[in-house]
C-alpha positions in Angstrom: -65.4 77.4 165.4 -62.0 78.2 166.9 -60.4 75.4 165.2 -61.8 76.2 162.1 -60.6 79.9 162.2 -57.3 78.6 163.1 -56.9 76.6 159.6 -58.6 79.6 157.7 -55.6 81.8 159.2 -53.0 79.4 158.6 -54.2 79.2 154.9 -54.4 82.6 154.5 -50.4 83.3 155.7 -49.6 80.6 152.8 -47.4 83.1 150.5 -48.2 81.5 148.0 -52.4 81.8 148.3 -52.6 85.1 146.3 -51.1 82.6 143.2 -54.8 81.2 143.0 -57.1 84.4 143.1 -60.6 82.5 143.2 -59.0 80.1 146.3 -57.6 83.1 148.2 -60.6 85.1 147.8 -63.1 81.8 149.0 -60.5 81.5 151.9 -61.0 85.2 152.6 -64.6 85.4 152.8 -65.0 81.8 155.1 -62.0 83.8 157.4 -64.7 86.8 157.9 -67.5 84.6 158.8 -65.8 82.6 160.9 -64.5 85.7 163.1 -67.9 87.2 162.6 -69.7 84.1 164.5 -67.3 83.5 166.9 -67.0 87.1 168.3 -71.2 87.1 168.3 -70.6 83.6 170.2 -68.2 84.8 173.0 -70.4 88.0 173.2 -73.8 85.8 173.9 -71.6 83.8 176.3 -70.7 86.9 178.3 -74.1 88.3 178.4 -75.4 84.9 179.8 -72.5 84.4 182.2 -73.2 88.3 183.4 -76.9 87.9 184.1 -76.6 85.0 186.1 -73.8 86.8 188.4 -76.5 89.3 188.5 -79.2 86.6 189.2 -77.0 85.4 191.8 -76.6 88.6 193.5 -79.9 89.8 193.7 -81.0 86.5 195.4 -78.1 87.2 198.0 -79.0 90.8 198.3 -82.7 90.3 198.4 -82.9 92.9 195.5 -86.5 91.9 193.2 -85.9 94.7 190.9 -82.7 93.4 189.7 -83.8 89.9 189.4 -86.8 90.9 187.4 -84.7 92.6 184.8 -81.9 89.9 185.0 -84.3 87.2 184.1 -86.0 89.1 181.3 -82.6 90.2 180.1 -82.0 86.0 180.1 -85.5 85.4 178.5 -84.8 87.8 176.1 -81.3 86.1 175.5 -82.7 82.6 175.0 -84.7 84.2 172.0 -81.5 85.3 170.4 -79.7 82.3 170.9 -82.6 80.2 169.6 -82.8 82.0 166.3 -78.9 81.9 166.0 -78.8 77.9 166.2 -81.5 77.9 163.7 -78.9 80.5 161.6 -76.5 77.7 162.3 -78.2 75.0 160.6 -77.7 77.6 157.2 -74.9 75.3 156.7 -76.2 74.5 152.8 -73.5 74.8 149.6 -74.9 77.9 149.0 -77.5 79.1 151.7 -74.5 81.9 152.9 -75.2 83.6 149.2 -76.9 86.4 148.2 -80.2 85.3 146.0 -82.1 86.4 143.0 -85.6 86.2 143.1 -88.3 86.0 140.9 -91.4 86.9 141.1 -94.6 85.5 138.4 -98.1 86.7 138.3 -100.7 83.9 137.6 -103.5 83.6 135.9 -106.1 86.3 136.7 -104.6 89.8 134.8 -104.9 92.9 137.0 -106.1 91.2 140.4 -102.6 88.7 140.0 -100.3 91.5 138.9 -101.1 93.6 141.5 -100.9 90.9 143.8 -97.7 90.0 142.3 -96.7 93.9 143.1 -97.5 93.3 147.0 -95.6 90.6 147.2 -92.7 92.4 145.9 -93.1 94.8 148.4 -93.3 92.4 151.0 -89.8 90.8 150.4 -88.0 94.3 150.2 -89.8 95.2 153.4 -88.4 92.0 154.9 -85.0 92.6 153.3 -84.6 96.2 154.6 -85.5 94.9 158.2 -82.6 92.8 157.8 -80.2 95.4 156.2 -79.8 93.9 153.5 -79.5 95.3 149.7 -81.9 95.1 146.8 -81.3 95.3 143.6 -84.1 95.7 140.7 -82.5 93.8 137.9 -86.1 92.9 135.7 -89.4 93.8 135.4 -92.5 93.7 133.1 -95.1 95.7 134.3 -99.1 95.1 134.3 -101.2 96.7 132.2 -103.5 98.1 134.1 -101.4 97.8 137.9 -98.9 96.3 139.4 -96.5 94.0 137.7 -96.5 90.5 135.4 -93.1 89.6 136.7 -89.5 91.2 137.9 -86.6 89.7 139.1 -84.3 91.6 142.2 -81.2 90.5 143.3 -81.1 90.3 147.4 -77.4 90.9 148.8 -76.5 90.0 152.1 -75.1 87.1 154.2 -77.1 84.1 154.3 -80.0 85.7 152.1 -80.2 82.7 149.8 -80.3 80.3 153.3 -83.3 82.7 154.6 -85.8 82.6 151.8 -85.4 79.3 149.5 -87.9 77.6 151.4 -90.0 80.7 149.5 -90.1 79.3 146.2 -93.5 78.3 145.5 -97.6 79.6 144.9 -98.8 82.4 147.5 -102.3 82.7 147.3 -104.1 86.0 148.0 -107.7 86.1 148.8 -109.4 89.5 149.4 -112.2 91.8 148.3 -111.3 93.2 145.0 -110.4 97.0 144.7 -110.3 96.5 140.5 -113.9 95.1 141.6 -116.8 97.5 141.3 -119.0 94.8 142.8 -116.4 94.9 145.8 -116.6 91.0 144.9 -114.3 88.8 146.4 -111.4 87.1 144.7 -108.8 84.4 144.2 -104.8 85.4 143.3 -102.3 83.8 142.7 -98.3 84.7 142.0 -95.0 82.5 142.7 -91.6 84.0 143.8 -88.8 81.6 143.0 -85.1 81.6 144.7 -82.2 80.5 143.5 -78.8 81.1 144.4 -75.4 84.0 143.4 -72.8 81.7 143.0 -68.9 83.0 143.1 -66.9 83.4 140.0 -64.9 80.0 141.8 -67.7 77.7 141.3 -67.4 76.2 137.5 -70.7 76.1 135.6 -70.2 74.3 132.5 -72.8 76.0 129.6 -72.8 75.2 126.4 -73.2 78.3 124.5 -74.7 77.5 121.5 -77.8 76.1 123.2 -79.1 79.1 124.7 -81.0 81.8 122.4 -79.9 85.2 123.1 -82.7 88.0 122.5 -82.7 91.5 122.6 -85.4 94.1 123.5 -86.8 97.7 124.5 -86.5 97.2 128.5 -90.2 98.7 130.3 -90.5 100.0 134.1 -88.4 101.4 136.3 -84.9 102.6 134.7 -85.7 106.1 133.4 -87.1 107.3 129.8 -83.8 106.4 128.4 -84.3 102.4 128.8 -87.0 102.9 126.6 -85.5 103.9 123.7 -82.6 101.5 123.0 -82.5 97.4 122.6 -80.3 97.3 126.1 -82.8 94.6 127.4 -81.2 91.0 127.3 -83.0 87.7 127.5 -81.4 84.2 127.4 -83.3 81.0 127.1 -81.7 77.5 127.6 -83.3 75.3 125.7 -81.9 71.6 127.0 -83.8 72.9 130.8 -86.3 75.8 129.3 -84.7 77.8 131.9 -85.5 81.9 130.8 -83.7 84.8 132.8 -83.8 88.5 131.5 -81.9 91.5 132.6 -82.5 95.1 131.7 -81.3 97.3 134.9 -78.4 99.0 133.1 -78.1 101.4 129.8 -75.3 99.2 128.8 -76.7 95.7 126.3 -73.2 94.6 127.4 -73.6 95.2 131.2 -77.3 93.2 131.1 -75.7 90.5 128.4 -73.1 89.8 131.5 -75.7 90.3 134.6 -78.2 87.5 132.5 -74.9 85.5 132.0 -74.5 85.3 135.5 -78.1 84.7 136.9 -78.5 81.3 134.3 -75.2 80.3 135.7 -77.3 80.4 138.8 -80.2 79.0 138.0 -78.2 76.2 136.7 -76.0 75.9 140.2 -79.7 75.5 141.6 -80.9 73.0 139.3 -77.8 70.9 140.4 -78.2 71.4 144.3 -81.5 70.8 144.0 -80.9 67.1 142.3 -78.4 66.4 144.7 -81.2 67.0 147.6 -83.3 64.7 145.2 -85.9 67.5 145.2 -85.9 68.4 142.1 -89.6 67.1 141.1 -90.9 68.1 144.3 -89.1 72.0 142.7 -90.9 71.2 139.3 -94.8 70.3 140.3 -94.7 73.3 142.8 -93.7 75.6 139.7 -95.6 73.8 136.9 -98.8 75.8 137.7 -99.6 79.3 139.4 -102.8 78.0 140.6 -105.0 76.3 143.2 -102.7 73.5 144.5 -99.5 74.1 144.0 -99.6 77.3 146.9 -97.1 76.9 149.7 -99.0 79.9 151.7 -102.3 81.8 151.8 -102.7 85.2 152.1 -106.6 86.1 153.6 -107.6 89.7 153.8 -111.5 88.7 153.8 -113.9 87.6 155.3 -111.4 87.2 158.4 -107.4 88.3 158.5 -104.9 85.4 158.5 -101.7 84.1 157.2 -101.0 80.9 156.8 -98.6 78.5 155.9 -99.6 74.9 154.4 -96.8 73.2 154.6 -95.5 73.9 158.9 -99.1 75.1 159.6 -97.7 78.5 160.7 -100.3 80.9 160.9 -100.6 84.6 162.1 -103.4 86.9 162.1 -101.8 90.1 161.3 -101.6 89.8 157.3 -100.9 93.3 156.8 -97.8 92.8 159.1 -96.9 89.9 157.4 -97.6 92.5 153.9 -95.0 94.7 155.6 -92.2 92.0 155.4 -92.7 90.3 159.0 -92.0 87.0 157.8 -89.0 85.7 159.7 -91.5 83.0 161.9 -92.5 81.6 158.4 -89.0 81.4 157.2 -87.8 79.7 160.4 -90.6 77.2 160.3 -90.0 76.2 156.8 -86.2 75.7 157.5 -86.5 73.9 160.7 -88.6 71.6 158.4 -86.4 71.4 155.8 -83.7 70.4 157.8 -85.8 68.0 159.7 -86.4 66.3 156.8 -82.9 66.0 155.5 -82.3 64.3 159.2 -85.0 61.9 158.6 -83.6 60.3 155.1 
């Protein structure tokens, strides 16, 4: 890491680096994670070479209260440095990005849209845990609750790294509250993740294939959204590929946003061929039912969380509701990688 902050400060005293805006400012942003790691690196080193001086002492001094708390203060050290070398293996194209995400009800009408709605909530849950920023760029809402589908945009580093392996079915089984029986019931809904790329990274699109539509925008934005055609949604018909927009007032400020996310979607579709995953991507979209789910979500008869593909399972759903997913999204990486290493 040293050596690689070296060359990113040589680079950036090149006089001549400001000449090439989109190099300068990739150089820039690599320079800031670099010092970023490598001060958190030194810091962990510290703390481990502190508490074993204190270990050390207390043997020599015959002093059990401060080798109690110098050996939890290492346990709880080996935690953090366990979840930073998984943060290490975030070493994708894109996984340091911030991510849009997309959220689908299935099949089902109000039980799936409002399932679609707690899902939702579960990801911005997560994402303010992590202090990271959401922003509401799409959504249809159901008609009776919760929502058909919406699309956010997640900002902070390493988002996109964190929750691709969340693209996929989640399946929701509970006792209906839409249910006057008090019946119980199937959901489904599928979040999909795909990548911000930087205005450095060239996405060739061919213009004339992609069918531009404007419409009234619905939910959240205010009674003025309403009343104007500021919504934008473009298809692109060789891939099928559909992104809307409709956070802003401005048609031209949406027109631009939706420009941005296909561009994305696009970078994804490529990444995802070069990892030769890209059928694997397509069956687990082509149907929001039974399965195609990468997790299950039981609320009755029993509580549990469970993930199909690592096996992941925790019986606190509604913590898991609340956005305390982190042990499902390290799983899933770990795998992920792991697989790569096996090829």
């Amino acid at each position: 890491m040293e050596e690689l902050l070296l060359a990113l400060n040589k680079q950036a005293e090149d006089p001549d680096l400001w000449n090439d805006t989109s190099r300068a400012q990739s150089i820039m942003r690599a320079r800031t994670v670099a010092e970023r790691k490598l001060a958190e690196f030194k810091a962990l080193e510290q703390e481990y070479e502190d508490n074993l001086e204190l270990v050390a002492l207390a043997e020599e001094e015959d002093d059990p209260d401060t080798l109690v708390e110098s050996e939890r203060a290492l346990a709880s050290l080996r935690i953090v440095v366990a979840k930073k070398q998984l943060e290490s293996l975030l070493s994708g194209e894109a996984d340091g990005n911030d991510c849009f995400m997309e959220i689908h009800a299935g099949a089902g009408g109000t039980e799936s849209q409002d399932w679609a709605q707690m899902l939702v909530r579960m990801y911005t849950r997560w994402a303010d845990m992590h202090d990271y920023k959401v922003e509401w760029l799409e959504e249809s809402p159901g008609e009776e609750a919760g929502i058909k589908s919406t699309t956010l945009r997640i900002n902070g580093e390493n988002a996109y790294g964190w929750l691709k392996t969340e693209s996929g079915v989640h399946r929701l089984v509970r006792i209906s509250p839409y249910d006057s029986s008090a019946r119980r019931h199937t959901s489904f809904a599928s979040a999909w993740i795909y990548p911000v790329i930087h205005d450095d990274i060239e996405i060739e699109i061919d213009e004339s294939k992609v069918r531009i539509d404007t419409y009234r925008a619905s939910g959240a934005g205010g009674q003025h959204v309403n009343k104007t055609d500021s919504a934008v949604r473009l298809t692109h018909e060789p891939t099928g590929i559909v992104v809307q927009c409709q956070n802003d007032r401005s048609q031209h400020r949406n027109r631009a946003e939706a420009w941005k996310m296909l561009r994305a979607r696009l970078y994804e579709v490529e990444l995802q061929r070069r990892e030769e995953e890209a059928q694997e991507a397509h069956e687990a979209k082509s149907e929001i039912g039974w399965g195609h789910q990468i997790r299950s979500y039981v609320l009755h008869p029993y509580q549990m969380v469970k993930d199909l593909r690592t096996g992941v399972e925790k019986g606190n759903a509604q913590g898991v509701l609340d956005g305390d997913i982190d042990e499902f999204l390290e799983a899933s990486l770990a795998a992920k990688v792991g697989a790569k290493r096996e090829k």
